[in-house]
TILO-711750 format. One record per residue (C-alpha): z, x, y; residue number from 1. Coordinates in nm, 2 decimals. Layout:
<node z="Z" x="X" y="Y" num="NUM"/>
...
REM end
This chain:
<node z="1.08" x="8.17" y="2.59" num="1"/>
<node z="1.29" x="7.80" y="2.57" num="2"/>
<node z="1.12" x="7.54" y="2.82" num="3"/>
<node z="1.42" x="7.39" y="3.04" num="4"/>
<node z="1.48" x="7.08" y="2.94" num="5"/>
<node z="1.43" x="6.82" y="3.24" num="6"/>
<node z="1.70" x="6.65" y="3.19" num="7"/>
<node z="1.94" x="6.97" y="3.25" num="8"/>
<node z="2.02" x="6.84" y="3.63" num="9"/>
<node z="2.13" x="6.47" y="3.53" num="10"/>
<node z="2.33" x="6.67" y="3.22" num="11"/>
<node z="2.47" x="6.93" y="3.47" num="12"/>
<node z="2.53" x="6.66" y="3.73" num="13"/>
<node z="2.72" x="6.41" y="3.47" num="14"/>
<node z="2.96" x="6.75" y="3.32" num="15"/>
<node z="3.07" x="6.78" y="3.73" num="16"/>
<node z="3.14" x="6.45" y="3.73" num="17"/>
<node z="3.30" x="6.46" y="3.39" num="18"/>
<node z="3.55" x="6.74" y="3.48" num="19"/>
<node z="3.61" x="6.57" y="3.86" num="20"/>
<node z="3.75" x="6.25" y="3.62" num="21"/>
<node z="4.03" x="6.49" y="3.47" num="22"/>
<node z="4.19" x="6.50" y="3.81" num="23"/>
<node z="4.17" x="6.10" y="3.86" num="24"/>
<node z="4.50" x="5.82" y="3.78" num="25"/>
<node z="4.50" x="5.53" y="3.60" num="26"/>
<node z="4.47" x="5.30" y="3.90" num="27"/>
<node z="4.16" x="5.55" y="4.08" num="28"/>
<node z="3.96" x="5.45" y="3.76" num="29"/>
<node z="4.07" x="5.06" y="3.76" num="30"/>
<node z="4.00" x="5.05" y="4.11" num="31"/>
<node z="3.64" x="5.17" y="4.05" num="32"/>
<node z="3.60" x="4.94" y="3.79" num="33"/>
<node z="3.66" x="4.60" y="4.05" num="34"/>
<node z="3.47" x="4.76" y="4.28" num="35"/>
<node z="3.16" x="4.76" y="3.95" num="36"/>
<node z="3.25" x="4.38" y="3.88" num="37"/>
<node z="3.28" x="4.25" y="4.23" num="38"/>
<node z="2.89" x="4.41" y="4.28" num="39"/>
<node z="2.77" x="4.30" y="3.97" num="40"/>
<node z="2.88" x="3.96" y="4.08" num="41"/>
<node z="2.75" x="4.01" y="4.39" num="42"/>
<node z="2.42" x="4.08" y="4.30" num="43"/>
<node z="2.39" x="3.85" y="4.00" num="44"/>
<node z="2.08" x="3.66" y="4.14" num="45"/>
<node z="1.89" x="4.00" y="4.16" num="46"/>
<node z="2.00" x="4.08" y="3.84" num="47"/>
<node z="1.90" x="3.75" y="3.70" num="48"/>
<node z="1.52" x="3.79" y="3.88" num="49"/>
<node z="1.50" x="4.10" y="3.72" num="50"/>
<node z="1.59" x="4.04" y="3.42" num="51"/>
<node z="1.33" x="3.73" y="3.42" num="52"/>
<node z="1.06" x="3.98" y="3.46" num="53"/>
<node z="1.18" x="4.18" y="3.17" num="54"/>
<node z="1.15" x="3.84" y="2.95" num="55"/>
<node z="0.82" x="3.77" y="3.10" num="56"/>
<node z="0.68" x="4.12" y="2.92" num="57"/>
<node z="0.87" x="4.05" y="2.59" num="58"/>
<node z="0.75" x="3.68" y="2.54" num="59"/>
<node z="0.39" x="3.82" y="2.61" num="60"/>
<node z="0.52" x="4.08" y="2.38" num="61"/>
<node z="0.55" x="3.84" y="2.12" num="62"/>
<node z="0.90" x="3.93" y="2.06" num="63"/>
<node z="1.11" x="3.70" y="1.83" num="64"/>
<node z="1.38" x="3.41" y="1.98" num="65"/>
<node z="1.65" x="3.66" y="1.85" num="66"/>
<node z="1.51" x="3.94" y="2.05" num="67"/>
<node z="1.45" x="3.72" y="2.31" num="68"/>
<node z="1.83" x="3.57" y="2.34" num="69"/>
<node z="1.96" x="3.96" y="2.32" num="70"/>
<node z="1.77" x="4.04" y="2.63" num="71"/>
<node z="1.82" x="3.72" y="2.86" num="72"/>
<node z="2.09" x="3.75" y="3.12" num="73"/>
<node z="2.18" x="3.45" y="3.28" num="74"/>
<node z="2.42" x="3.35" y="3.56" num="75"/>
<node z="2.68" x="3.28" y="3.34" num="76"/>
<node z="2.64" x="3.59" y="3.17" num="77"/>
<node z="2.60" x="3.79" y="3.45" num="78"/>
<node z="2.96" x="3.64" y="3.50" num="79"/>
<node z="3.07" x="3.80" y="3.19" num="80"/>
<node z="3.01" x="4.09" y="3.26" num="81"/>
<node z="3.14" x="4.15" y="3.58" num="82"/>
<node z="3.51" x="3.98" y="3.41" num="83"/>
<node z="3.45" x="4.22" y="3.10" num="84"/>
<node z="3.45" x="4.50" y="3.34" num="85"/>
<node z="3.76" x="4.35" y="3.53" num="86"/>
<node z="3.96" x="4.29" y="3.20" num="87"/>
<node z="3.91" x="4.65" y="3.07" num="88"/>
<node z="4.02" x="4.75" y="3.42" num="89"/>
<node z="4.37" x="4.61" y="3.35" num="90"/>
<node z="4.35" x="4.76" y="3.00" num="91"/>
<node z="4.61" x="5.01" y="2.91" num="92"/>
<node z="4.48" x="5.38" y="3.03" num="93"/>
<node z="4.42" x="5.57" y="2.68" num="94"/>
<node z="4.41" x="5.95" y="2.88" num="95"/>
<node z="4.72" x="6.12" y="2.87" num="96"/>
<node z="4.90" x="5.88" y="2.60" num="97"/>
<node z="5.11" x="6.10" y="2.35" num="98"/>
<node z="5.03" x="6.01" y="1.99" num="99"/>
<node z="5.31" x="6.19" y="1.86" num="100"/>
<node z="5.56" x="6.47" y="1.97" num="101"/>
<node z="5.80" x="6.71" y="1.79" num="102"/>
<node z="5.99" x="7.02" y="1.77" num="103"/>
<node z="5.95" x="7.29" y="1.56" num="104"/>
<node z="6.25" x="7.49" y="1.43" num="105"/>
<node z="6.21" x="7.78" y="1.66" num="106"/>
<node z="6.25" x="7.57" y="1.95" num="107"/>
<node z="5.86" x="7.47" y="2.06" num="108"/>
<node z="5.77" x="7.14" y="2.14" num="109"/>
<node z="5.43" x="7.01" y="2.06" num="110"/>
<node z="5.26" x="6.68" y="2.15" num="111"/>
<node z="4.93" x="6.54" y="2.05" num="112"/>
<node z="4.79" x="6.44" y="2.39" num="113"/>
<node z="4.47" x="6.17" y="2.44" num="114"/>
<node z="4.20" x="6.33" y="2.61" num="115"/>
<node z="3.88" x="6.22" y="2.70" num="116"/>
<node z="3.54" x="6.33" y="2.52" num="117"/>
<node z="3.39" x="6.45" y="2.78" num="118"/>
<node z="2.97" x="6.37" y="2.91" num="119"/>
<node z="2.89" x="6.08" y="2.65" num="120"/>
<node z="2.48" x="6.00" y="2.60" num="121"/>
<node z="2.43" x="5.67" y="2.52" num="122"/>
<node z="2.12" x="5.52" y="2.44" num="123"/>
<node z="2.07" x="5.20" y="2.33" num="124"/>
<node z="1.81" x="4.90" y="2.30" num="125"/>
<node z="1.73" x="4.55" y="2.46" num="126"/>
<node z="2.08" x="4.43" y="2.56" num="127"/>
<node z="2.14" x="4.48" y="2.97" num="128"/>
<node z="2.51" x="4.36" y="2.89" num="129"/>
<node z="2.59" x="4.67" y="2.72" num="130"/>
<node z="2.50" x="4.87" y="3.06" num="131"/>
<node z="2.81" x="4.73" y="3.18" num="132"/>
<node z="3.02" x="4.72" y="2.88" num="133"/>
<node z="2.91" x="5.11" y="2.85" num="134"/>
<node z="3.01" x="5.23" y="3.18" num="135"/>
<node z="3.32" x="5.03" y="3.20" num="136"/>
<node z="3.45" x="5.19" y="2.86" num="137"/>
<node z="3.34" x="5.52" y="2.93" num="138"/>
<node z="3.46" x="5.57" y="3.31" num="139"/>
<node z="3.83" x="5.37" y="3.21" num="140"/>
<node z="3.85" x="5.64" y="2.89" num="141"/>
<node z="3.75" x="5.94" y="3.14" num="142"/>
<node z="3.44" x="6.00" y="3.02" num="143"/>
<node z="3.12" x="6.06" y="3.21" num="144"/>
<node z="2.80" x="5.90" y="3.04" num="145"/>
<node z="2.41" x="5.90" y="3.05" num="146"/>
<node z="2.22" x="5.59" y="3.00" num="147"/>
<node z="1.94" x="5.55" y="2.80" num="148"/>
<node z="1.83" x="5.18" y="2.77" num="149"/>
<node z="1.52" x="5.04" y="2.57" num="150"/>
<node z="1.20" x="5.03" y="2.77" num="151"/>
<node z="1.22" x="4.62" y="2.76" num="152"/>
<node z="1.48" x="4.60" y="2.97" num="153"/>
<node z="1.41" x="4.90" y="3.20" num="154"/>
<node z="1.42" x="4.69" y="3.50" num="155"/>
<node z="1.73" x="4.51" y="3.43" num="156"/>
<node z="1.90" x="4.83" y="3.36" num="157"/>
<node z="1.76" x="4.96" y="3.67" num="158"/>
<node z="1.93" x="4.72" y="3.92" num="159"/>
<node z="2.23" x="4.71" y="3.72" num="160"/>
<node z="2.29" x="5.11" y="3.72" num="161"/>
<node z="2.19" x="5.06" y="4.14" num="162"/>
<node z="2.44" x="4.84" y="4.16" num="163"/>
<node z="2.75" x="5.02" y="3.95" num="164"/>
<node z="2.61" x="5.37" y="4.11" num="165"/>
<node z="2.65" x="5.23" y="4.46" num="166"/>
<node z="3.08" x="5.09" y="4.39" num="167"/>
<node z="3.09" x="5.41" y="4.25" num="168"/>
<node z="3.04" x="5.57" y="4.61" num="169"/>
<node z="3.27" x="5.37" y="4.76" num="170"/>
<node z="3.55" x="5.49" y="4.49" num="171"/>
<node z="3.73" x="5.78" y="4.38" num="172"/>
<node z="3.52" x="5.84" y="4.06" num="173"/>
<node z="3.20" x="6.03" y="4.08" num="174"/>
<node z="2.89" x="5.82" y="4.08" num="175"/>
<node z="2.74" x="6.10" y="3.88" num="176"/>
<node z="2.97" x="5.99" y="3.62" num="177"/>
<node z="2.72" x="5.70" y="3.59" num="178"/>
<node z="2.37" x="5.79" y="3.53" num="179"/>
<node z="2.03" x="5.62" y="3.38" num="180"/>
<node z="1.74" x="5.73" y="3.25" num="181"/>
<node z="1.47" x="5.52" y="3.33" num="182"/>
<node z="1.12" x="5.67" y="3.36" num="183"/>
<node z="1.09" x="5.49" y="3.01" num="184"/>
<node z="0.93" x="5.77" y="2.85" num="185"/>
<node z="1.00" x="5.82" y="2.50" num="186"/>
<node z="1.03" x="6.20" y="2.58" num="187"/>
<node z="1.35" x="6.12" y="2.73" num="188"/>
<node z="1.54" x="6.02" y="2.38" num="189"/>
<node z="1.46" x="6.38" y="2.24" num="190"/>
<node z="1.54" x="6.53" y="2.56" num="191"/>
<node z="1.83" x="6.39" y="2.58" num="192"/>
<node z="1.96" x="6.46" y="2.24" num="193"/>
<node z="1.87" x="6.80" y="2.28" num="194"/>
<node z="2.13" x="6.83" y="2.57" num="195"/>
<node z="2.34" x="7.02" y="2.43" num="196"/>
<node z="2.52" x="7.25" y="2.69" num="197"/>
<node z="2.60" x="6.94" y="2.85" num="198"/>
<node z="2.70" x="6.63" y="2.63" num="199"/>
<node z="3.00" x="6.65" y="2.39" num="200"/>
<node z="2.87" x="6.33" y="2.17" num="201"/>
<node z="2.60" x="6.09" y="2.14" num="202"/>
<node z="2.64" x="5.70" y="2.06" num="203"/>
<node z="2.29" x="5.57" y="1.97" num="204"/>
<node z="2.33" x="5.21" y="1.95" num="205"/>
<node z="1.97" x="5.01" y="1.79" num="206"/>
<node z="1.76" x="4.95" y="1.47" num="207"/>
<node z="1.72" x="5.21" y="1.24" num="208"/>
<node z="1.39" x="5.39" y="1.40" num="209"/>
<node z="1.62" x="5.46" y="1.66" num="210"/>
<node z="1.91" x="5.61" y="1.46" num="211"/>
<node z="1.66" x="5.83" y="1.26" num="212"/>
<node z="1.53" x="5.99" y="1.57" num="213"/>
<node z="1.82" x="6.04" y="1.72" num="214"/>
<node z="2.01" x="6.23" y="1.44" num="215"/>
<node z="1.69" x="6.40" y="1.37" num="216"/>
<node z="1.72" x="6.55" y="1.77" num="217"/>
<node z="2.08" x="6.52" y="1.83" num="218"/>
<node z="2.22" x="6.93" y="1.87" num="219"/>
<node z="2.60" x="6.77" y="1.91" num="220"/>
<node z="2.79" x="6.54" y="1.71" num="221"/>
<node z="2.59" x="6.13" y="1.62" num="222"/>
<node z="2.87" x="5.81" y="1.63" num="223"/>
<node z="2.63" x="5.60" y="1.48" num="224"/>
<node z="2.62" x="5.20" y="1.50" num="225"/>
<node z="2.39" x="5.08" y="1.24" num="226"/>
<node z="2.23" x="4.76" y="1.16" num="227"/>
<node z="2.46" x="4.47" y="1.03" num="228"/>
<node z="2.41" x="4.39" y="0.64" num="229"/>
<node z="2.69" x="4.11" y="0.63" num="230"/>
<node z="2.83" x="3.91" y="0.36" num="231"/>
<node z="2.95" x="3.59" y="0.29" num="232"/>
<node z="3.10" x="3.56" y="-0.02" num="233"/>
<node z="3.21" x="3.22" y="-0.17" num="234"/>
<node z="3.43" x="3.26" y="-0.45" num="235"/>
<node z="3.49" x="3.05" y="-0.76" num="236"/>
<node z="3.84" x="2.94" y="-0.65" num="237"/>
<node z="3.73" x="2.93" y="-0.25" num="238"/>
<node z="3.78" x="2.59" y="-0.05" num="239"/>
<node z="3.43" x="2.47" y="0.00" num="240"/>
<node z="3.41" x="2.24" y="0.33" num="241"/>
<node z="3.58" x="2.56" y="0.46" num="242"/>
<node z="3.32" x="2.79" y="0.29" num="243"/>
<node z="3.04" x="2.59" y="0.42" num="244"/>
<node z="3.16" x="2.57" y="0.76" num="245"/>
<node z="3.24" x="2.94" y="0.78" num="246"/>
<node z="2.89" x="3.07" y="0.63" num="247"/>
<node z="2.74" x="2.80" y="0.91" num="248"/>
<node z="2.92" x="3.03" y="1.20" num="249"/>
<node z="2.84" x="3.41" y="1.05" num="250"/>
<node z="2.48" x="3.30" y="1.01" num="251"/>
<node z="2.39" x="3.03" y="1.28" num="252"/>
<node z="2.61" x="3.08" y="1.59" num="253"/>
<node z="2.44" x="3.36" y="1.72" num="254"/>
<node z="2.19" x="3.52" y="1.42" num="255"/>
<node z="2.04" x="3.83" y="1.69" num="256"/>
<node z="2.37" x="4.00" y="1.67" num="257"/>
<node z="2.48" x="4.25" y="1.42" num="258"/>
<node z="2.81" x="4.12" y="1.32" num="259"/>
<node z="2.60" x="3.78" y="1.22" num="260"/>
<node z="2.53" x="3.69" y="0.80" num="261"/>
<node z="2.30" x="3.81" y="0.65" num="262"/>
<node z="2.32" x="3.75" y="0.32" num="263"/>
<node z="2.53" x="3.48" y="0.11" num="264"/>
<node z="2.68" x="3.52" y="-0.25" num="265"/>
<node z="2.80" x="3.26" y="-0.47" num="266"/>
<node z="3.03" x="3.32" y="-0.79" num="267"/>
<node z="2.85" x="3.14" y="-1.03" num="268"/>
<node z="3.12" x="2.87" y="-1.12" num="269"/>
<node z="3.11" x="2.80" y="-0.77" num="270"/>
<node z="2.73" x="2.70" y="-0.76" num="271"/>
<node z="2.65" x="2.43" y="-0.87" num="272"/>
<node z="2.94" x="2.28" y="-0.60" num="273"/>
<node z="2.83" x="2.49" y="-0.36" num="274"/>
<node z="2.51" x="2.55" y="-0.31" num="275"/>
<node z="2.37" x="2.19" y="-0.30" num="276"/>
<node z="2.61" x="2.18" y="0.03" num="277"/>
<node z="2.51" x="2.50" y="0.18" num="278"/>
<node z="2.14" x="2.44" y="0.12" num="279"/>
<node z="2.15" x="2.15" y="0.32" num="280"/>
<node z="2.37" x="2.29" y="0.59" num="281"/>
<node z="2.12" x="2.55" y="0.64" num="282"/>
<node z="1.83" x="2.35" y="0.61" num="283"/>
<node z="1.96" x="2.12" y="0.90" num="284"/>
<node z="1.99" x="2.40" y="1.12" num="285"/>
<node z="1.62" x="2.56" y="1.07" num="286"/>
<node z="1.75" x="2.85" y="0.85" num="287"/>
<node z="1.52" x="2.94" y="0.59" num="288"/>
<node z="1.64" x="3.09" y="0.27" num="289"/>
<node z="1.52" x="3.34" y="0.06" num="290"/>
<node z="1.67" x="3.26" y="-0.30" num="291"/>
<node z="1.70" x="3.43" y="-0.62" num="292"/>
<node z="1.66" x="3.28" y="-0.92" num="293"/>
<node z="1.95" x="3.15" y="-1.03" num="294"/>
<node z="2.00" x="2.98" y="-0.69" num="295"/>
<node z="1.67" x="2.86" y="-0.67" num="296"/>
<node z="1.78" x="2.57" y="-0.82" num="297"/>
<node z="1.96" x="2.42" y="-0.56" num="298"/>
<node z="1.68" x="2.47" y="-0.27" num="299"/>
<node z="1.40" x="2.29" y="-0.15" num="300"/>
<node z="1.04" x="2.42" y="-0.21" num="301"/>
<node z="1.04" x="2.55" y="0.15" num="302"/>
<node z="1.24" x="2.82" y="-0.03" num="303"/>
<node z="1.11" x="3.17" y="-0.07" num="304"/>
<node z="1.16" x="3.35" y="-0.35" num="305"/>
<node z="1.40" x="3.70" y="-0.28" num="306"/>
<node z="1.24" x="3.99" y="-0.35" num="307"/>
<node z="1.45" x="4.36" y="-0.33" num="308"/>
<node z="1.42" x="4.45" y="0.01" num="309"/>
<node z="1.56" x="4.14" y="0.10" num="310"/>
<node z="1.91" x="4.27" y="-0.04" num="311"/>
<node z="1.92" x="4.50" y="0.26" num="312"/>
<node z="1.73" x="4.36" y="0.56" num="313"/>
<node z="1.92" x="4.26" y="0.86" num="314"/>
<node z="1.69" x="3.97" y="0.96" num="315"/>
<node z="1.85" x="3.91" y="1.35" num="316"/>
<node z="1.73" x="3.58" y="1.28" num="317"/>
<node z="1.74" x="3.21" y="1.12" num="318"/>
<node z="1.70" x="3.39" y="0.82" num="319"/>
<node z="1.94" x="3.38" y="0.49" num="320"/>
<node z="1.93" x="3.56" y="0.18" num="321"/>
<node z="2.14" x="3.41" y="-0.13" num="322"/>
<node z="2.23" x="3.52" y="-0.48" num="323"/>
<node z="2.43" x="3.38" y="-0.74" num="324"/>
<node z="2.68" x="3.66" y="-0.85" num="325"/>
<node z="2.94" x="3.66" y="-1.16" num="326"/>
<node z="3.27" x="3.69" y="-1.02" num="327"/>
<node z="3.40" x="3.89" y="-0.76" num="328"/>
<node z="3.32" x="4.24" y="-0.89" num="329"/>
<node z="2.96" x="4.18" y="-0.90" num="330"/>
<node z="3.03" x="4.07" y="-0.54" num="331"/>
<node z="3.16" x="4.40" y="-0.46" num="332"/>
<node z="2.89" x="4.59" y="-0.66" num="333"/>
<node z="2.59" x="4.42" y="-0.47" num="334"/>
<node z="2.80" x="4.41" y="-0.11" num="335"/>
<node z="2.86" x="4.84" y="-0.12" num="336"/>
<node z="2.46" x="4.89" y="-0.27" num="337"/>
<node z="2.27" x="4.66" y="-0.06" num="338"/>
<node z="2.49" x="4.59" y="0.29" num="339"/>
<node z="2.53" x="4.86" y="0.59" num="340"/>
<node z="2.92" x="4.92" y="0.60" num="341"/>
<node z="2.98" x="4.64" y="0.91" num="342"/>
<node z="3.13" x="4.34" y="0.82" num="343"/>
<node z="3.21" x="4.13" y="0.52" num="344"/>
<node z="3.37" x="3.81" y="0.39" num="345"/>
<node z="3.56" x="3.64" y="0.14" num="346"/>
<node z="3.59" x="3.31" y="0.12" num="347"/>
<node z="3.89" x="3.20" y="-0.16" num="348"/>
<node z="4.22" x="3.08" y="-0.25" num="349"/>
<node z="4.29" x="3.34" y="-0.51" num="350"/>
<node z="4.52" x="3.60" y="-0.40" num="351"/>
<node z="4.37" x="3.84" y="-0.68" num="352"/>
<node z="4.00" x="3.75" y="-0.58" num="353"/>
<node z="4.11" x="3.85" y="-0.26" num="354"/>
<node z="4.26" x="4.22" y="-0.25" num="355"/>
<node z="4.04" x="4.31" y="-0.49" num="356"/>
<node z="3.76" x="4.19" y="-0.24" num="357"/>
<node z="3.96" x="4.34" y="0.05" num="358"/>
<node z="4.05" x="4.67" y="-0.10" num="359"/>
<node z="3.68" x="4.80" y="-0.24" num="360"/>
<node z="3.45" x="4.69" y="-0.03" num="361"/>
<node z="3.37" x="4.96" y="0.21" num="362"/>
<node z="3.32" x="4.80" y="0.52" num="363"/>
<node z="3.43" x="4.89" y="0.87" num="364"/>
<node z="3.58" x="4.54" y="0.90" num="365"/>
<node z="3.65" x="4.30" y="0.60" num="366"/>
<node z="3.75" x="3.93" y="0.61" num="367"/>
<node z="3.91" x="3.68" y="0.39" num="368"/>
<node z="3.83" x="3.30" y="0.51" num="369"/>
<node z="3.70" x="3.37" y="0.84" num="370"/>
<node z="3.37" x="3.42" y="0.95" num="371"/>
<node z="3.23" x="3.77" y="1.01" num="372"/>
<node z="3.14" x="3.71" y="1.39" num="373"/>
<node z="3.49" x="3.81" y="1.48" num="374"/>
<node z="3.42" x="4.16" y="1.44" num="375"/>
<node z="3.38" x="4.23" y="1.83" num="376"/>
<node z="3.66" x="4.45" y="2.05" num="377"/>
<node z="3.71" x="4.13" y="2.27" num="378"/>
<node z="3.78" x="3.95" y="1.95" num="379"/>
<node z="4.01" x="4.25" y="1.84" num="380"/>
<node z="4.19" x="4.25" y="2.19" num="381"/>
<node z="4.04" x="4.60" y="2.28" num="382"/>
<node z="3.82" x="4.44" y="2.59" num="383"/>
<node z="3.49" x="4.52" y="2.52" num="384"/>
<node z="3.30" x="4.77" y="2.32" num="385"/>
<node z="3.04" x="5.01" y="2.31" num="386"/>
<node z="2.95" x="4.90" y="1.95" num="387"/>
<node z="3.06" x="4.88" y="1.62" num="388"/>
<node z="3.13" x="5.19" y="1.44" num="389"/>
<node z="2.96" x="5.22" y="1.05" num="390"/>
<node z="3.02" x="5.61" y="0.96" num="391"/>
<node z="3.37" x="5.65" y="0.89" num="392"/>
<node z="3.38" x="6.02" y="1.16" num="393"/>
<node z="3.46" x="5.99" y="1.39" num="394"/>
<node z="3.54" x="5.59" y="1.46" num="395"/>
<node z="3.51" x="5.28" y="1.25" num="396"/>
<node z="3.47" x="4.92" y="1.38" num="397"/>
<node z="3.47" x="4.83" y="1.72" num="398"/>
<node z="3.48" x="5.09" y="1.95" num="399"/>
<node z="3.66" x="5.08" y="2.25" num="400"/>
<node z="3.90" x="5.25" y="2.46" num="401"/>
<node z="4.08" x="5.45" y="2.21" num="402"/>
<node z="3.79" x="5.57" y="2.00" num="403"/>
<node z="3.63" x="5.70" y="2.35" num="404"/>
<node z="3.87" x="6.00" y="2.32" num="405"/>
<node z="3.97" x="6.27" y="2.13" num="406"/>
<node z="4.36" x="6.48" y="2.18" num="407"/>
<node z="4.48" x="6.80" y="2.25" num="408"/>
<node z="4.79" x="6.98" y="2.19" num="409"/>
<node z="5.02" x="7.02" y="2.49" num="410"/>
<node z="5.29" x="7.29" y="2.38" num="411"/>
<node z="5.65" x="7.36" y="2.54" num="412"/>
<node z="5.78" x="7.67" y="2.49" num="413"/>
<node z="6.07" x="7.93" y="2.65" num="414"/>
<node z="5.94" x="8.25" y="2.57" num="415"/>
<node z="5.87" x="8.26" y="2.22" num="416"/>
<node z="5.66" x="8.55" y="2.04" num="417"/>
<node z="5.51" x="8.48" y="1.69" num="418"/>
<node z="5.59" x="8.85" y="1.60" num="419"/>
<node z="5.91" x="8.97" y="1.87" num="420"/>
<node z="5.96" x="9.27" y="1.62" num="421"/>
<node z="5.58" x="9.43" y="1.74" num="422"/>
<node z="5.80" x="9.44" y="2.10" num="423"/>
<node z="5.94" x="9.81" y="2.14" num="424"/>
<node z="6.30" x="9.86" y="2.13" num="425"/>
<node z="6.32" x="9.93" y="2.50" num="426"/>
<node z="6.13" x="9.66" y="2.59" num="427"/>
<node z="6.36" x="9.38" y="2.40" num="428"/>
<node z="6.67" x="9.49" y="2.58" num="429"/>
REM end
């Protein structure tokens, strides 16, 4: 006999919720959503206490600066959030938009209609921001969601869930429509992926342990966000103060985020101009670099040599891997073997260089002379997002309002049969 799954009165709570949101406008959800920033705000120095006992644990922990920087919420970041929230409030409302309309010979009209997915598990690690960001996106697309955050920030996601639960109450939308699983069990990922009567999708958002496990469980359909293997390429024609100065922001600006470099490539006709500059940049801001041996050269002896699994690490941390490539298509070859699908770079003035860099590399978002930390949706203009997308089902890139819903058909018609002649004589008269 199947053992009910404990989780079935959060899941049966959350598709109540989910179908009460069908009935709701535009402005019911934007309303809720000031009502989540202007508590958030409001409790900000709760939040930030909390949150400093979640960092106490993870510095005891030992957990990396990277790790560390993820997890901190500050006042000013508190702040963030609660204007995130507000600014996808005055987003655009994706439910109900048409996509297209048209009308078929025998008189029908048919329009593809946005609707919204439905009851959306999320689980995710470390970051309390994306609490927020999560349940903003998900309640403004229609959506009902379950929260599953990492067990290092289970107190942080506690008092912020409190918080958004009780605006919720004093709103049109459901607070049901907002719920978090926070035992911090580990039971609780399978169980939730296992949820199938009730969740339409699950978005696991972490390292790869955690996007093994949850495909492994998941019974509905997986939008997966996977790590960030990013590029930097410097090509033989590229300008190379900007080069320099671009590699400096993907790597350096913030290194514990997934859109942040990982790995830089140098044409070789570009390295012996390059590098010497780059190694320097680097070593001035603590990064150490793991060379091969063509571009050992150029580095100091605190170089480490590369060895193959450095290719495909994502590091989330002052941590560079470089490699002197021959020419752009070598670029390409090494970027769609060894990086993750998330985003890439080109730095050059060669138009050719370029779109061939542009057109094959098979990235969710791919750059020429820009730095890879723009692939965010506030950077896009979506408002936030509930991560970046890597498979290319269901979503790709930055995910956001839009990519929170699926469509129906809507079809007008005045009495039409697909087979009138089936209709007795009589009855047609």
């Amino acid at each position: 006999m199947k053992m009910e799954n404990p989780l079935e009165p959060v899941g049966r709570a959350a598709l109540a919720a989910s179908r009460e949101m069908l009935a709701l406008g535009p402005e019911e959800k934007a309303r809720a959503l000031r009502l989540m920033a202007a508590g958030v705000r409001s409790a900000a120095e709760k939040v930030v206490r909390e949150n400093g006992l979640d960092m106490e644990e993870a510095r005891k922990g030992g957990r990396n600066a990277a790790f560390l920087d993820r997890l901190l919420l500050t006042p000013e970041r508190v702040e963030h959030m609660a204007r995130g929230m507000e600014q996808v409030a005055a987003l655009p409302d994706p439910v109900g938009e048409c996509i297209r309309e048209w009308t078929r010979p025998n008189g029908l009209h048919i329009r593809q209609v946005r609707v919204p997915l439905g009851v959306i598990g999320f689980i995710y690690e470390s970051r309390g921001t994306v609490t927020c960001d999560a349940a903003a996106l998900c309640l403004k697309s229609g959506n009902a969601v379950i929260l599953r955050g990492g067990s290092e920030s289970l107190r942080t996601n506690r008092v912020l869930a409190e918080v958004l639960r009780a605006a919720l109450k004093e709103s049109a939308v459901p607070a049901d429509a907002v719920q978090l699983l926070d035992s911090g069990s580990r039971d609780e990922v399978r169980q939730l992926c296992e949820l199938d009567s009730f969740l339409n999708v699950i978005i696991p958002r972490g390292g790869k342990g955690l996007i093994r496990a949850v495909t492994e469980y998941a019974r509905v359909p997986v939008l997966k966000h996977l790590d960030g293997v990013c590029h930097v390429y410097v090509d033989a024609a590229a300008d190379l103060k900007m080069a320099v100065n671009v590699l400096d922001d993907a790597k350096t600006q913030r290194p514990g985020v997934c859109n942040a470099a990982e790995t830089l490539l140098v044409d070789a006709a570009a390295a012996e101009r390059f590098l010497p500059v780059a190694a320097e940049r680097m070593r001035r801001r603590g990064v150490e670099c793991r060379v091969c041996e063509r571009s050992s050269p150029f580095f100091g002896p605190e170089a480490v040599p590369a060895e193959e699994r450095d290719w495909s690490t994502e590091y989330e941390d002052l941590i560079l891997s470089v490699k002197v490539v021959d020419g752009v298509r070598d670029a390409v070859e090494h970027i769609n073997r060894y990086g993750s699908h998330h985003s890439d770079s080109i730095i050059t003035e060669d138009g050719k260089a370029r779109d061939y860099f542009m057109s094959r590399v098979d990235s969710a978002c791919v750059y020429h002379n820009c730095s890879t930390r723009f692939s965010d949706g506030e950077e896009f203009g979506f408002g936030a997002e509930i991560g970046i997308g890597t498979d290319k089902f269901h979503a790709r890139g930055p995910m956001a309002l839009r990519e929170l819903t699926s469509y129906k058909y809507v079809i007008e018609g005045s009495g039409q049969m697909k087979d009138p002649s089936r209709i007795p004589g009589e009855d047609r008269a």
